[in-house]
C-alpha positions in Angstrom: 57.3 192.6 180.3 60.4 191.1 179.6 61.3 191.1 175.3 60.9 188.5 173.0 63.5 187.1 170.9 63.0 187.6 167.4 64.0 184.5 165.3 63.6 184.8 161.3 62.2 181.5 159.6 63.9 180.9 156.3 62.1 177.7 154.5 59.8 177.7 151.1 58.0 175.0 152.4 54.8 176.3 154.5 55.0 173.0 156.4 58.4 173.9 157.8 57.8 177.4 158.7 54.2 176.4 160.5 56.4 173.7 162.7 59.0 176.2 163.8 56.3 178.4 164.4 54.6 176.6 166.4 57.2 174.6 168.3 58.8 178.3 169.1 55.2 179.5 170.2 54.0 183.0 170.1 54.9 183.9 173.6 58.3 183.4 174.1 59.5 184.3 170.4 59.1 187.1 168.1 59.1 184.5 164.7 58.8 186.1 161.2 59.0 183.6 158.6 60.1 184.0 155.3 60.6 181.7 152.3 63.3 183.1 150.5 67.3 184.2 150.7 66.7 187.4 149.3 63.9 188.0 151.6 66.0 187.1 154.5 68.8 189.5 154.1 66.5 192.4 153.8 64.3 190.6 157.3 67.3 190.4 158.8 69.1 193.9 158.1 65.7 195.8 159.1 64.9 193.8 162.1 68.6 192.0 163.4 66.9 189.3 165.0 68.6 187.0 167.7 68.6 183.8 165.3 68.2 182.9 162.1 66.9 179.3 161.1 68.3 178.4 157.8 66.6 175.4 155.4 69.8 174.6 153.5 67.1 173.3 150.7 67.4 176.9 149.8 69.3 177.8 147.1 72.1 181.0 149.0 71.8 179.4 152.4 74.5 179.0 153.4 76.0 181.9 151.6 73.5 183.9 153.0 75.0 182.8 156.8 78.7 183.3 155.6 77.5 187.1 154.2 75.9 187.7 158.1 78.8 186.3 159.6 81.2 188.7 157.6 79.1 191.9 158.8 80.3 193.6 161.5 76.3 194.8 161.7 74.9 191.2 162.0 78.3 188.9 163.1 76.4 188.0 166.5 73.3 187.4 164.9 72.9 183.2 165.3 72.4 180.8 162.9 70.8 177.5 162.6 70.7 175.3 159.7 68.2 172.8 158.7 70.0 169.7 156.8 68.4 166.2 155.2 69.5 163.4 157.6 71.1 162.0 154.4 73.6 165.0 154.6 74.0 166.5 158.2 77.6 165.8 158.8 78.4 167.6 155.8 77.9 171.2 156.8 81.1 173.9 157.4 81.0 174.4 160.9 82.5 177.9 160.6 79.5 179.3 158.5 76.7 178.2 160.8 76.8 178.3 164.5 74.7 174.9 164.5 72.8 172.3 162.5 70.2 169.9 163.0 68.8 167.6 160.6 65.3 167.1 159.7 62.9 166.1 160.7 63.3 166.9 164.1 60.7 166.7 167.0 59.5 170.0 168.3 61.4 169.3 171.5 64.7 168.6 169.8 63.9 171.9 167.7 63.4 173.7 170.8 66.4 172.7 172.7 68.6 173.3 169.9 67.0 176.9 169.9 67.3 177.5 173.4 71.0 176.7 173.2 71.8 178.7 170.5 69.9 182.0 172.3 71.5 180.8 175.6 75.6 181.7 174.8 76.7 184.7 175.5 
């Protein structure tokens, strides 16, 4: 049996985290949510998963994907960042490997996924 991808889910929102969850389904992805920064960095030191979706709500966000960036330990580790419409042009491209702005359908949340897991 071939291994899951892990992807941690960083939103405090339960509605965000149950959409990722299931638009990424529990048989092709390995999803832990949490709903915190601080939480994160701990998630993601323990279990380095393959992605890490990002709600920029969160206060550290995108501080939190510069810090995993600057680790030799967790610099190939993706990340994906979930912006308002109102502001999704206004993201630094080098902190986050990709954004998307919500809401987003499940299939536009997928594909972004995908193509984030896909590069190698």
């Amino acid at each position: 049996m071939e291994e899951r991808p892990t992807i941690v889910v960083v939103s405090e929102p339960d509605g965000v985290r149950a959409q990722l969850r299931l638009t990424l389904g529990e048989d092709r992805f390995e999803v832990i949510e949490v709903s915190d920064v601080r939480s994160a960095a701990a998630t993601v030191t323990e279990r380095l998963p393959a992605l890490i979706v990002l709600d920029d709500d969160l206060d550290g966000a995108t501080e939190l994907a510069s810090s995993l960036r600057a680790e030799p330990e967790t610099a190939d580790v993706r990340t994906l960042l979930l912006v308002s419409r109102s502001t999704a042009g206004e993201q630094p491209a080098s902190v986050v490997d990709a954004s998307i702005a919500m809401p987003a359908t499940s299939f536009a949340l997928l594909r972004r996924i995908e193509g984030l897991l896909d590069r190698d």
